[in-house]
N, C-alpha and C positions, 0 to 999 in steps of 0.2 A: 599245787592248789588242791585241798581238802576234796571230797565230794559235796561235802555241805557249803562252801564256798563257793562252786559251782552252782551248785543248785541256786545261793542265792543272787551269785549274778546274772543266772538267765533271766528270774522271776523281776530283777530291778530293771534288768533292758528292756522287759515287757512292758515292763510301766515308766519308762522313762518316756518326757515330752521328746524326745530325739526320735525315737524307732516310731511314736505315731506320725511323726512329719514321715519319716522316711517310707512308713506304708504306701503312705499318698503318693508318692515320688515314684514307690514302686509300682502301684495301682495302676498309676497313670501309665507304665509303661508294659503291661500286661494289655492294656485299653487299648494300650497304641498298635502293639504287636497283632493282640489278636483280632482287633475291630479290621486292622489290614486285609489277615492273612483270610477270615471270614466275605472281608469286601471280594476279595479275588474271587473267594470258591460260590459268589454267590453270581459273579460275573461271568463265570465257568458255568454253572449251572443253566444261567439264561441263554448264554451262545449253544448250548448241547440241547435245551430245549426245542427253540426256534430251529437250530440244524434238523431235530426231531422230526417236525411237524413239515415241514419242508421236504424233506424227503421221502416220509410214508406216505403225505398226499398227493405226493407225484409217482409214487409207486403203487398208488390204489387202483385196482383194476385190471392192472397185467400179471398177470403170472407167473411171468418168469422172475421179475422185481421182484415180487411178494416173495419167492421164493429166496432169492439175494437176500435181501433184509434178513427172513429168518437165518441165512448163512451168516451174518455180518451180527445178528444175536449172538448164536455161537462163540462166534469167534469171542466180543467182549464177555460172554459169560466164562470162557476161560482166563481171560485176563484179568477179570476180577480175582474172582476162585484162587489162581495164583499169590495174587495182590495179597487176599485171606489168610494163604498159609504162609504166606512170607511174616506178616504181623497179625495173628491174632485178635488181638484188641480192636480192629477196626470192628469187627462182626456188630452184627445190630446197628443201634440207636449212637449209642455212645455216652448218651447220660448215664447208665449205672455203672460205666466204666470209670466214667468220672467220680461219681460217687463213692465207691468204692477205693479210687487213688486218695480223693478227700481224709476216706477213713483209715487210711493207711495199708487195706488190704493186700494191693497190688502196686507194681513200681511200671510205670509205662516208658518203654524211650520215646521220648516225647516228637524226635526228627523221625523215625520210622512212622507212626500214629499220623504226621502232620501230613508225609507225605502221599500213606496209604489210602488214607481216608477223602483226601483231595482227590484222586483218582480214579478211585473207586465210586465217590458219591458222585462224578462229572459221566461215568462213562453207565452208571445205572440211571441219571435220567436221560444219557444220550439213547439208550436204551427202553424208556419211556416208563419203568416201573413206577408203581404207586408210594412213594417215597418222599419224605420233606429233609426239607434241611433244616430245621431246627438242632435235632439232635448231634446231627456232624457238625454244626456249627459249632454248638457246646463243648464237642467233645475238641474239636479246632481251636478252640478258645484257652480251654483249661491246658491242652499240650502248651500253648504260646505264654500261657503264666509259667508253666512249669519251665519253658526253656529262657524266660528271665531272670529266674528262681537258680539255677543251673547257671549261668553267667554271674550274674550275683556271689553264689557261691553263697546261697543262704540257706541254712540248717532245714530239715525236713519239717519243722512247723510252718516256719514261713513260705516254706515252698506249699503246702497245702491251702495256706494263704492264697497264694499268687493263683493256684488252678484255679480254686473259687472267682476269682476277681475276671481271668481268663475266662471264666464259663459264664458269669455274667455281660461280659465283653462281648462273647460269639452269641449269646440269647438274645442280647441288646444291636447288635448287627443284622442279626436273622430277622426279626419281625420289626426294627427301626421302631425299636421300645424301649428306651433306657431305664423305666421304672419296672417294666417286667422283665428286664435282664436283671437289675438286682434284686425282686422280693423271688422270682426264680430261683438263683444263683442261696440266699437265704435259706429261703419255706423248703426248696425240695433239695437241694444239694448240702449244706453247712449245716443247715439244721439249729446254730445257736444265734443267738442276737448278741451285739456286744459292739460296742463305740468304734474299735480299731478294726473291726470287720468292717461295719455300716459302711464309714468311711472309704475303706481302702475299693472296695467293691463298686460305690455309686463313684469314685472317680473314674473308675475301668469302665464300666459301663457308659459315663457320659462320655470319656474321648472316644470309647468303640463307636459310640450314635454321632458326636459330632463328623467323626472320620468317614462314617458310611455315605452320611447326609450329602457332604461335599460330592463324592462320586457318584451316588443313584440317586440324590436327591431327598427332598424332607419328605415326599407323598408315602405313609405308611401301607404296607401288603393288603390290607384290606381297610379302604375308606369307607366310611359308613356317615351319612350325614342325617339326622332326624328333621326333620320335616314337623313335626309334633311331638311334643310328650305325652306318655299312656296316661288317661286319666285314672286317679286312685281307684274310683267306681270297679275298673277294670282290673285289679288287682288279684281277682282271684282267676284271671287267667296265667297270672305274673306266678302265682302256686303253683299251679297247675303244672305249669310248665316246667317249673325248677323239679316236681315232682316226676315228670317224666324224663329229666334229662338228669336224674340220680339212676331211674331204673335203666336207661338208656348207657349209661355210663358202665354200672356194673357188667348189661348183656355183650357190650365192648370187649371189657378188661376178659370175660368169661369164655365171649369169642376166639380174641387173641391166644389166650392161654390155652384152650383145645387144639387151635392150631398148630401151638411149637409143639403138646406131646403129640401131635401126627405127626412132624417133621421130624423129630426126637428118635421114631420109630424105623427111620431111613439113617443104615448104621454104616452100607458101605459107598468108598468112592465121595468121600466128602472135601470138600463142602460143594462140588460139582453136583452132585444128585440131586441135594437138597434146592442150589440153585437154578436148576434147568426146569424148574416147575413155572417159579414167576417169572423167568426170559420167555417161556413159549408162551404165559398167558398176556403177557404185554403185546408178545407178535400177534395175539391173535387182538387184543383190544386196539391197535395201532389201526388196525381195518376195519374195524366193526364200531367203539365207542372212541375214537379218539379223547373226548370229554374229560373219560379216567386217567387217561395219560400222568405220570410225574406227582407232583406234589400236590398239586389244587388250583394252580392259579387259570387255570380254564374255565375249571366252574366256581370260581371267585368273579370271573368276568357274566356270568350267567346271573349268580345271586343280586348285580345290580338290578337286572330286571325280575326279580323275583313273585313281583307282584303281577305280571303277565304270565305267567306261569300255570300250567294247570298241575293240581296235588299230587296226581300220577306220574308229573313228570319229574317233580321232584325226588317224590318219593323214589322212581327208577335212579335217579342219580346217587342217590344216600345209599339203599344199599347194592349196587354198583361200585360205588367208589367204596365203600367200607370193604365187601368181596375182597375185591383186587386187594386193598390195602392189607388186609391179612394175610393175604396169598406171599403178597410180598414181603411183608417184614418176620411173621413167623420163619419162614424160608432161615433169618441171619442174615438178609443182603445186609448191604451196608448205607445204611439209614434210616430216619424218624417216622414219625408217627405225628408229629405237635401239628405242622402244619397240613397234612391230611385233616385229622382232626379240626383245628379251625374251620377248614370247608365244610366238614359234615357237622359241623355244630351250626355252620349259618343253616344249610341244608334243614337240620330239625327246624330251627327257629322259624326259619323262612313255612318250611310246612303247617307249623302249628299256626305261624300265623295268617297264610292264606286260607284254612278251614276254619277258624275263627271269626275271618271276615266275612267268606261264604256264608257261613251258618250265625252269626251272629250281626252281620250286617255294618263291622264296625269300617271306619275309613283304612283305605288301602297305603294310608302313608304311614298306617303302621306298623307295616310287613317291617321296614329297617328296625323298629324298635326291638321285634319278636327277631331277627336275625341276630341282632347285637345281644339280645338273652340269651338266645341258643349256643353262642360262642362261650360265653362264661360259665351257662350251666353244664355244658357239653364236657369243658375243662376241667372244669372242678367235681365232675363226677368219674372222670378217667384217672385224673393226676394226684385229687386229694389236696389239690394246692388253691383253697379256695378266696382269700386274698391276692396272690398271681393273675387269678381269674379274673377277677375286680379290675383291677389295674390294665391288664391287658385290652380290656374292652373300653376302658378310659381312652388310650394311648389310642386305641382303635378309631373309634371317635371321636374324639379329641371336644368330650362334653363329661360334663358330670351333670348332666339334667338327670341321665339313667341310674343314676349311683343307688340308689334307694332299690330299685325294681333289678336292677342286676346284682344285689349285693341279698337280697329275699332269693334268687335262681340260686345264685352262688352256692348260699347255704346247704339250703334246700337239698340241691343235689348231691354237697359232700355229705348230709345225713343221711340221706335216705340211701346211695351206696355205700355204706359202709354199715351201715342198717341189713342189707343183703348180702352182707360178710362176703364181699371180693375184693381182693386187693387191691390195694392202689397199684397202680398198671409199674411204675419205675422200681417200689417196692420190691411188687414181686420179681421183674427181672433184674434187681441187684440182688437178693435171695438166691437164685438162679447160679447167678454168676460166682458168688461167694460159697455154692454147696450148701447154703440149709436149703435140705427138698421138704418134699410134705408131708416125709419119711420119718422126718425129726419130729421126736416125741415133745420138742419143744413149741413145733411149728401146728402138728396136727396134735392137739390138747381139745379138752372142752372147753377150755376157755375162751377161744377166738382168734381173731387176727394176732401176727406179732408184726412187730417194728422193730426197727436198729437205730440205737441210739447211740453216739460219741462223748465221752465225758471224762477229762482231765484231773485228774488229781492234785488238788493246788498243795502248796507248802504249806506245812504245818497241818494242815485236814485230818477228820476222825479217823480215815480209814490208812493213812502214811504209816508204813513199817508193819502193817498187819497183814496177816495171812486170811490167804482167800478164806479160805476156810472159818476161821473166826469170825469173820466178820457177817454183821446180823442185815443181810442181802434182803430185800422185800420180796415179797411172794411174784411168782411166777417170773421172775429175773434169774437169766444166766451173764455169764463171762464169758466173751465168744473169745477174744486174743486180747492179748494187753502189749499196748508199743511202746518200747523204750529207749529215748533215743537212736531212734529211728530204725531199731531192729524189734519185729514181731513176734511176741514170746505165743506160744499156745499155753495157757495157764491152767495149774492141775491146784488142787487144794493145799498147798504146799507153796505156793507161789507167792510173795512179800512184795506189798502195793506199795510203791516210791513215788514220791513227789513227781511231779511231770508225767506219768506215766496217762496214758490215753486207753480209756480202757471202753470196748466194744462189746456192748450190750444188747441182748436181745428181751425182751418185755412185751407182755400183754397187751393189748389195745385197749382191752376192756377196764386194768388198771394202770393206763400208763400216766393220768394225772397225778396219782397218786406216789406211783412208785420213782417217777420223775420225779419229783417236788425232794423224798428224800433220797435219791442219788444226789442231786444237787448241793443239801445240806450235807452229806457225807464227804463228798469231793471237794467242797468250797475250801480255800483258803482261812487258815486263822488271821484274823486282822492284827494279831501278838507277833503272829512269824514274820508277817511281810516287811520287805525292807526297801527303800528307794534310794540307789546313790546319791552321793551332794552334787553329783553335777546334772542330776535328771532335775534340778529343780530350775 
């Protein structure tokens, strides 16, 4: 067979009615695998919890306990540590990990990844650090696409497929969200929209959520019920707020990122050094703020009372749990940040809107309104994923009375940070992870922010058989690698762009409408070349 015959049998499987059934088939069973293997670690997490809190409170007070405990820190911080250097990939979040497999950067084994990170995330909250599962969930998710993908025995596109579907599976399990495990999995992972994605995705994500439901039930991680809607009058607290929870957002991302170049800074004896910081500050928080403990759901139990609260006490709680929460994921432990984040989004919310009430007198039942703002605008000013945000707060409350006044936070806030040129938080740690530093005369420009964009070269396209070189690039756009057929070329100006090929771009923020719109028309497909078998009909 030709190469060009090749080529155009991949291009008619794509588009054949067969392979979109068969996504779904597939979808579904990334759904099944990962919304599983997510249920376990989220059941693992809650036993290591409760084990938690059970034991420091029984060990509060005496001294020699206390001093135990810190022994029994030790010990799991070596067994992480180990866990770390045995697999890599576990370190952090695990979304930019994921990200990064999506775009081809990196190959993960996916049975190492599943079982390190199970592990690892069970025995740091047994440990009680400031850590969510969101992120290992994700990255849980995308390994169990990838090891359907692997069974299957399906070509490296489809298998980036399957991770995506997986990462919407473990996002749609972690917060028993099935609409924000897919605009997730989408907005901040895939990055394209396209029929045989949507699809394959929102079926993985709804058997992950019906699969969860059955075992922990349909009550989502944080219920919020309104009591009343804000009235419009009051909307310019509804600004306000989305206004402070952009600047909030960036001083986050800003936070975070000082922290890892101080951890950065600690060169030897790793990944032990670096971790021995947040094991001792959780031993010392296990006695002192238990509240901070783990992911949030302590002070998710607090924010129902939010409105008995006095502003000081919240406000100790936010930046308390935000502290801790950098201590610990700068470090590299192995876990998120999403559901931390949730808590201190209600946290703002809740704050802004008990000094509102105070000082403006208005009714106390609509501290949950101001809680469910602060979760959307809080997210969409860290993540940059300001539809995600939307949706998640739906799912949260399970109302669209808010949709208007949460979708104004929304905005608001992904403007106004990125108005303040900081990065989107997952951005910058797939940057991180990929080696562009802020070294790159790509990255630090006067231009602004950069993004990484994925983009396909269809058959028959302007740019098919031309050299990098030649071809008339829009401004401020590089060629980071170009994948072909599932091997990573580094491309030099001499490099000849083929049909199929996936090519990883780095671009401006400031023209990335722009220069987006024509990648798109250069890599699109000619509608002359495409070809569909007689039997895809």
């Amino acid at each position: 067979m030709t190469e060009r015959a090749a080529r155009k049998l991949t291009v008619g499987r794509r588009l054949s009615r067969r392979f979109q059934v068969n996504l779904v088939g597939e979808g579904a069973l990334a759904g099944l695998l990962g919304g599983g293997v997510v249920t376990l670690y989220r059941l693992a997490l809650s036993l290591a919890e409760k084990g938690l809190r059970s034991i420091t409170s029984a060990f509060a007070g005496h001294a020699i306990l206390v001093a135990a405990w810190f022994a029994i820190l030790a010990v799991i911080l070596i067994v992480v540590s180990k866990l770390l250097l045995w697999e890599p990939y576990t370190q952090g979040s695990g979304i930019p990990q994921i990200d990064a497999e999506v775009i081809g950067r990196i190959d993960m084994p996916w049975y190492r990844v599943v079982g390190a990170k199970f592990l690892e995330g069970t025995l740091c909250a047994f440990a009680g650090l400031s850590l969510g599962r969101e992120g290992p969930s994700v990255q849980l998710g995308g390994m169990s696409g990838k090891a359907v993908a692997k069974a299957l025995k399906r070509g490296r596109g489809e298998e980036r497929l399957l991770v995506t579907c997986g990462a919407a599976a473990g996002m749609s399990a972690a917060f028993h969200a099935p609409l924000t495990g897919v605009l997730f999995a989408v907005e901040e992972i895939h990055k394209q929209f396209n029929a045989p994605l949507i699809v394959s995705v929102m079926t993985a994500s709804v058997v992950s959520d019906f699969l969860v439901s059955q075992v922990l039930g349909v009550r989502p991680v944080l219920s919020l019920s309104f009591a009343a809607d804000l009235p419009h009058i009051d909307y310019a607290l509804v600004v306000l707020l989305g206004l402070a929870c952009g600047v909030l957002g960036a001083l986050h991302n800003r936070g975070m990122f000082f922290a890892q170049r101080c951890y950065n800074k600690i060169k030897r004896h790793l990944p032990y050094a670096r971790l021995a910081i947040p094991f001792a500050a959780a031993g010392v928080v296990a006695f002192t703020f238990p509240e901070l403990m783990c992911g949030g759901d302590a002070i998710v139990e607090i924010i129902q009372h939010t409105g008995g609260l006095a502003w000081w006490t919240i406000m100790g709680l936010l930046l308390g749990k935000y502290l801790f929460t950098t201590i610990c994921f700068a470090s590299g432990a192995p876990g998120g940040t999403l559901f931390p984040l949730v808590a201190m989004g209600s946290l703002v919310g809740g704050l802004f809107g008990v000094i509102a009430i105070n000082a403006l007198g208005l009714p106390e039942a609509y501290v949950v309104n101001f809680v469910a703002l602060g979760v959307a605008g809080c997210f969409s000013g860290v993540v940059r994923a300001p539809v995600t945000a939307v949706v998640l707060v739906f799912e949260l409350t399970g109302s669209l009375d808010s949709l208007l006044s949460v979708s104004i936070v929304a905005i608001l806030a992904f403007v106004t940070a990125n108005v303040l040129r900081v990065d989107p938080f997952y951005e910058h740690l797939l940057a991180g992870l990929l080696g562009v530093t802020p070294d790159d005369p790509m990255v630090n420009g006067e231009a602004g922010e950069k993004i990484l964009h994925t983009y396909t070269v269809g058959a028959g396209a302007r740019i098919e058989n031309m050299l990098i070189r030649d071809i008339p690039w829009p401004d401020n756009v590089r060629v980071v690698t170009v994948e072909r057929a599932g091997q990573e070329i580094v491309p030099t100006g001499s490099t000849r762009i083929m049909a199929l090929d996936n090519l990883l771009i780095i671009m401006d923020t400031d023209t990335e409408s722009d220069a987006g719109l024509k990648l798109q028309q250069m890599t699109r497909a000619s509608i002359d070349t495409q070809w569909t078998p007689s039997n895809a009909r």
